[in-house]
C-alpha positions as CSV (number, residue, x, y, z in Angstrom):
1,X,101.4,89.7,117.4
2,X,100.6,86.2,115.8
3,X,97.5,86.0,113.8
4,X,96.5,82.6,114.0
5,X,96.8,80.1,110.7
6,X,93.1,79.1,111.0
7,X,91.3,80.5,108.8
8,X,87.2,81.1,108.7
9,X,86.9,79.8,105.1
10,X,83.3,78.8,105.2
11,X,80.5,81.4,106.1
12,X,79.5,81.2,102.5
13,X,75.7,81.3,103.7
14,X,76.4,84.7,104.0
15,X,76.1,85.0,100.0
16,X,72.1,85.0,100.6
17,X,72.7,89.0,101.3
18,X,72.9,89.7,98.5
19,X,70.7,91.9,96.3
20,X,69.0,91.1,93.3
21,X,70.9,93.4,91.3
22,X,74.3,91.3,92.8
23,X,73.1,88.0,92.6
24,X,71.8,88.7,89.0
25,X,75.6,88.9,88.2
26,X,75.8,92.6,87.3
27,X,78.9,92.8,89.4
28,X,81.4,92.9,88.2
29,X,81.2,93.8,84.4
30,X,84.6,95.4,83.8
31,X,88.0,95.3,84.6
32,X,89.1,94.7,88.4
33,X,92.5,96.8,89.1
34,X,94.0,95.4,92.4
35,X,96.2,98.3,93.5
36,X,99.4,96.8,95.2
37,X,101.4,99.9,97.6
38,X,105.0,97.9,96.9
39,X,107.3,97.0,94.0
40,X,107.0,94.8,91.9
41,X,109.0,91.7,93.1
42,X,108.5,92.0,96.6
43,X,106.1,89.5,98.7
44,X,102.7,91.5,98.5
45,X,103.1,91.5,94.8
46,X,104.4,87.5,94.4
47,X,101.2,86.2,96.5
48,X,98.7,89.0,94.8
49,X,99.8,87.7,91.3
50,X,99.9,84.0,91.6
51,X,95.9,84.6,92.6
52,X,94.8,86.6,90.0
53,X,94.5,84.2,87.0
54,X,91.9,82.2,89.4
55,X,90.3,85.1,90.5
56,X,89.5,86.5,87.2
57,X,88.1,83.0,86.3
58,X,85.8,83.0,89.1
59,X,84.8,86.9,88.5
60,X,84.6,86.6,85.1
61,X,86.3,89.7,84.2
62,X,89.8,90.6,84.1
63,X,91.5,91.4,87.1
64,X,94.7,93.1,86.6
65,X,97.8,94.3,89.5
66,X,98.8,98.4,89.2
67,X,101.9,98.4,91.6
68,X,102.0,101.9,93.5
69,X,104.8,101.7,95.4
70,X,106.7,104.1,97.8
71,X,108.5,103.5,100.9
72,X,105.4,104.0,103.2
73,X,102.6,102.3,101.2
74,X,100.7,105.7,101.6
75,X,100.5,106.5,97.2
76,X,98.3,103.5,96.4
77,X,96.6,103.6,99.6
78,X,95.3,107.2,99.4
79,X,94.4,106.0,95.6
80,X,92.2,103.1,97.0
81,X,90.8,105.7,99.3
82,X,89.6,108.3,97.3
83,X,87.8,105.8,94.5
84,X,84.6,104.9,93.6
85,X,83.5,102.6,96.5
86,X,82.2,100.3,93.0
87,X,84.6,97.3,93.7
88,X,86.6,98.1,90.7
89,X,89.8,99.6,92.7
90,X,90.6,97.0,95.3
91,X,93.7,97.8,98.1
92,X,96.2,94.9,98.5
93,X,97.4,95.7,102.0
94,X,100.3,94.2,104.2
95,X,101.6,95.1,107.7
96,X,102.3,98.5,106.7
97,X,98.8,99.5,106.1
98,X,98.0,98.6,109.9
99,X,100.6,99.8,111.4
100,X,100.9,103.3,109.4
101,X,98.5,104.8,112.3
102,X,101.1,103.8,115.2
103,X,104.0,105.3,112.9
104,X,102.5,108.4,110.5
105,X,101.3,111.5,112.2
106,X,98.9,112.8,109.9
107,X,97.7,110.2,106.8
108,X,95.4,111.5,104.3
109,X,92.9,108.4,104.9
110,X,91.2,106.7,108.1
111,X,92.7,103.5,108.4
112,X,89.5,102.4,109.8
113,X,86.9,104.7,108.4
114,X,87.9,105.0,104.7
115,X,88.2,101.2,104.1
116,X,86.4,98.2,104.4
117,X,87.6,94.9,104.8
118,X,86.9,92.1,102.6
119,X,89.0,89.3,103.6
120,X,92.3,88.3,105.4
121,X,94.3,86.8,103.2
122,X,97.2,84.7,104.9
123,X,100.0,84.9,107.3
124,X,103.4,83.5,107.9
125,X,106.0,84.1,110.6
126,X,108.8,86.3,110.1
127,X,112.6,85.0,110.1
128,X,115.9,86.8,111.2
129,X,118.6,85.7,108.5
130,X,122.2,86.3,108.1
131,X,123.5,86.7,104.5
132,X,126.7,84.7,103.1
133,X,128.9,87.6,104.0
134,X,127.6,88.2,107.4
135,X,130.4,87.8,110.4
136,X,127.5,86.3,113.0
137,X,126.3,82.9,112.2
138,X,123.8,82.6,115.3
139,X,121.5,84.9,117.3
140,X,123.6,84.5,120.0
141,X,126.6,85.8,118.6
142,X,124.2,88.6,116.7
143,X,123.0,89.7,120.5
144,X,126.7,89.1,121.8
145,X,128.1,91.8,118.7
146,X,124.9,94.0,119.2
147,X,125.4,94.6,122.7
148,X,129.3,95.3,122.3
149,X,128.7,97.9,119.5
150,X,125.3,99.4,120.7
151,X,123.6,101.1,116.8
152,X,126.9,99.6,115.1
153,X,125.1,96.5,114.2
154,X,122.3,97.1,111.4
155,X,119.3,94.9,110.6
156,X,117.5,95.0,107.1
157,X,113.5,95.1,106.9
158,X,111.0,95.4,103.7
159,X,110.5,99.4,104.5
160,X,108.9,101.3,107.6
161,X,106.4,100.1,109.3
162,X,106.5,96.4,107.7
163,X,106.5,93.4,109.9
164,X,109.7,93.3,109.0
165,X,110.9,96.2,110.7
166,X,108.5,96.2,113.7
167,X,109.9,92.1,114.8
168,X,112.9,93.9,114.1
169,X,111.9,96.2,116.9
170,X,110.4,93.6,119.2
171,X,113.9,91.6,118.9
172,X,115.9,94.8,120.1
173,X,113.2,95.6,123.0
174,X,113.3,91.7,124.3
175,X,116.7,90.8,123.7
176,X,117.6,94.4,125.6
177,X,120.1,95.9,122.8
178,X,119.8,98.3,120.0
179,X,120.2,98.0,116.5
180,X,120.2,100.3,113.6
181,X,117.2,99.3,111.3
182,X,118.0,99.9,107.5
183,X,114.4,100.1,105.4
184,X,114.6,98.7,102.1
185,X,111.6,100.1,99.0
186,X,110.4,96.2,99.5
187,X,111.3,92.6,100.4
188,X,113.1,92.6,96.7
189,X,115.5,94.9,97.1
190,X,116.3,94.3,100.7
191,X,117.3,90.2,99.5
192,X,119.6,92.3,96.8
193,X,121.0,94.2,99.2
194,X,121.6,91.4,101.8
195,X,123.4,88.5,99.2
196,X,125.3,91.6,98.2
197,X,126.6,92.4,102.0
198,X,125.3,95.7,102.1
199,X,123.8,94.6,105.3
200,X,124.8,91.3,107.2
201,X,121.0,90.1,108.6
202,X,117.5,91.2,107.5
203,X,113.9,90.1,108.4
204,X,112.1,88.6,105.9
205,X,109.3,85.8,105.0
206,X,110.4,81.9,105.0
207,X,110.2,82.1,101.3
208,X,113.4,84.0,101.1
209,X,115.5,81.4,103.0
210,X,113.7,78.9,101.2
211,X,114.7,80.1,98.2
212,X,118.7,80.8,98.4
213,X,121.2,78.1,99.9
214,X,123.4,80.8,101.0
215,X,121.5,82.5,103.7
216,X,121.2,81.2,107.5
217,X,118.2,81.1,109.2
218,X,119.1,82.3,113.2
219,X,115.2,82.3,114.3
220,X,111.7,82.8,113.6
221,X,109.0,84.8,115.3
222,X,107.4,81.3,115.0
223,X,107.9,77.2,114.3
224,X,107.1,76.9,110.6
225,X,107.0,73.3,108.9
226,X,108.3,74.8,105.9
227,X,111.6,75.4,108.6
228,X,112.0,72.6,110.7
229,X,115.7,73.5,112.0
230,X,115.1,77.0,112.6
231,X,114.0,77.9,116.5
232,X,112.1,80.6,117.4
233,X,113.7,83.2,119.2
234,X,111.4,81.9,122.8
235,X,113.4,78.8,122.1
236,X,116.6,81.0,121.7
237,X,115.6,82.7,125.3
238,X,114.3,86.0,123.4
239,X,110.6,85.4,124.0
240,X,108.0,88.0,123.0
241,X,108.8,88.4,119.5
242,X,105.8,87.5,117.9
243,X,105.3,89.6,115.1
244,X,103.9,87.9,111.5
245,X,103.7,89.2,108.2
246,X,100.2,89.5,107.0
247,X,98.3,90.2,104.0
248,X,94.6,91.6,103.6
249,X,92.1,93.1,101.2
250,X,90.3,96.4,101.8
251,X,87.9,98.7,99.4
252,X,86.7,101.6,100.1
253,X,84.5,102.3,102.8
254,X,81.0,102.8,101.2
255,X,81.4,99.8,98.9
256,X,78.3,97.7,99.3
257,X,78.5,94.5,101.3
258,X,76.9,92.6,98.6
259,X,79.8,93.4,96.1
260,X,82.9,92.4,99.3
261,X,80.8,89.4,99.5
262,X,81.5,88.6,96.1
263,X,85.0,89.7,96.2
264,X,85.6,87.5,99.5
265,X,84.4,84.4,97.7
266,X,86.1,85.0,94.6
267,X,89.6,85.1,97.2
268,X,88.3,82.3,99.2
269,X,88.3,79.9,96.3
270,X,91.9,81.0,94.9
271,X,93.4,80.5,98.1
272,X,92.3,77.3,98.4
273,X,92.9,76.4,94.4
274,X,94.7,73.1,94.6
275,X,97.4,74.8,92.5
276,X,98.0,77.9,95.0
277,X,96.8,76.9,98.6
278,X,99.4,74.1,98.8
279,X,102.1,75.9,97.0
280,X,101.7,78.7,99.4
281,X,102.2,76.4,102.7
282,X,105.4,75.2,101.4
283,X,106.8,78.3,101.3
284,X,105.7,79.6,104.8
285,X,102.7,81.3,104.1
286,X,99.5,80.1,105.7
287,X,96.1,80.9,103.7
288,X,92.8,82.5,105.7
289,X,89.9,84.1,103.5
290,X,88.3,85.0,106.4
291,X,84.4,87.0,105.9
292,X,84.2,90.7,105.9
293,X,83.0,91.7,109.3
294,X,85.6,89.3,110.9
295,X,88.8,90.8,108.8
296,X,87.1,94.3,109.4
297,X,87.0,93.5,113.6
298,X,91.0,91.9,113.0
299,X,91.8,95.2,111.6
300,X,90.3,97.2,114.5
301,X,92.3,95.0,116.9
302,X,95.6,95.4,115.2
303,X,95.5,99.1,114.5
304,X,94.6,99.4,118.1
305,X,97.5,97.4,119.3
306,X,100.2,99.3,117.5
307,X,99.2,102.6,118.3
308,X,98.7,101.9,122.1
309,X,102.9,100.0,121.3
310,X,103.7,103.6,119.8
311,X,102.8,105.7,123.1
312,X,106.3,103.7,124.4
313,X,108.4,103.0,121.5
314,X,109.1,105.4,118.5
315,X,108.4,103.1,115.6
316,X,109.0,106.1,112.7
317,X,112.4,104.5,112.3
């Protein structure tokens, strides 16, 4: 699952919607509280903070991060949920937050009925590394171990449910060989635990390998500038693994188009602030700000896709 880099950033004609009351600049007139489901550290909580000093510019009113984070994202979800549909309590969502449906039974919220979307935010591929005390060097020799020791071979992901963990299950279903996956709280502590050789590979964002000389990219789910000698796994004869990490913002259902409008724009314009939108490409991840109704029909599509994957494949671990 690859959502494309090419964002719907203009649409802005869509503003005229508005009603009196919202274009009169009533909204917002008090704190913003962006509720991010992870820890602090990890990638959802890097990219929501480097936006927020441009978002609360362009809101006028300070917009602040509450990290609510377990293992599932389901805490600060459920909070997100069950508040005011005002525009105050916003949901920071990644992978997990679409895919929850194809892995959790019974959730106490309707991915689909109890939020609304407001805009995608970006993408970026996701990359099998090996840490510096890992004994494969190359996906080969990573399939070539795996299929000797069926389970003995463990791969580290952000938690359950993250992209992470599901290109982690695409590589074991395409390459034909099985893995154990080891969930980490976040993309923070799962670095930790690979530099410290707790595990020997993980799946993580491009910014991880960017950012430590001692791991070794062996592919990516795909071609990334940012990662010029690191092949996909097609190019490594393990097509079909196409999952990417992605990053969205959702309210709560009832919350008036008028106000997501204003929310979209005020995202829009950070991601494409001349001090974020290139900074963000360098590192692998690929800015969108797409409108409301288009991130809402995206998140129809993906939650669908998953949960029609999960009638196969048991995806709760």
């Amino acid at each position: 699952m690859i959502v494309t880099r090419r964002g719907a950033m203009g649409g802005l004609a869509g503003m005229a919607l508005c009603t009196p009351a919202i274009a009169q600049g009533t909204y917002p007139s008090r704190t913003i509280r962006i509720i991010v489901p992870r820890a602090a550290g990890g990638g959802t909580d890097v990219l929501i903070r480097q936006l927020v000093p441009v978002l609360t510019a362009q809101l006028g009113q300070t917009v602040v991060v509450d990290n609510r984070a377990d293992m599932t994202t389901v805490v600060g979800t459920e909070m997100v949920a069950r508040s005011e549909p005002d525009g105050y309590t916003i949901l920071a969502a990644d992978n997990t937050f679409y895919f929850n449906p194809a892995i959790q039974k019974r959730l106490p919220y309707d991915t689909l009925k109890d939020f609304a979307g407001v805009t995608m935010l970006a993408n970026s591929p996701v990359v099998l590394m090996a840490g510096p005390k890992a004994t494969t060097k190359t996906l080969p020799d990573l399939i070539v171990a795996a299929k000797r020791d069926p389970g003995g071979v463990a791969y580290g992901s952000g938690g359950v449910g993250a992209s992470t963990h599901f290109a982690g299950v695409l590589f074991c279903l395409k390459a034909g060989i099985e893995m154990t996956h080891v969930p980490y709280r976040s993309t923070g502590p799962l670095m930790s635990g690979l530099l410290a050789g707790d595990i020997g590979v993980m799946f993580n964002g491009p910014r991880a390998l960017l950012s430590n000389e001692q791991l070794i990219g062996l592919a990516t789910t795909a071609r990334d500038p940012s990662l010029p000698n690191v092949k996909t796994f097609a190019e490594q004869d393990v097509p079909g693994v196409d999952v990417s990490s992605i990053w969205g913002i959702h309210v709560p259902a009832a919350t008036p188009m008028p106000i997501r409008l204003r929310l979209r724009e005020a995202f829009a314009a950070a991601l494409n602030d001349p001090s974020i939108g290139p900074a963000l490409r360098d590192r692998g991840v690929y800015p969108i700000g797409d409108m409301p109704e288009v991130h809402q029909a995206r998140t129809a599509e993906i939650v669908g896709q998953w949960v029609q994957i999960s009638k196969t494949i048991d995806l709760s671990k």
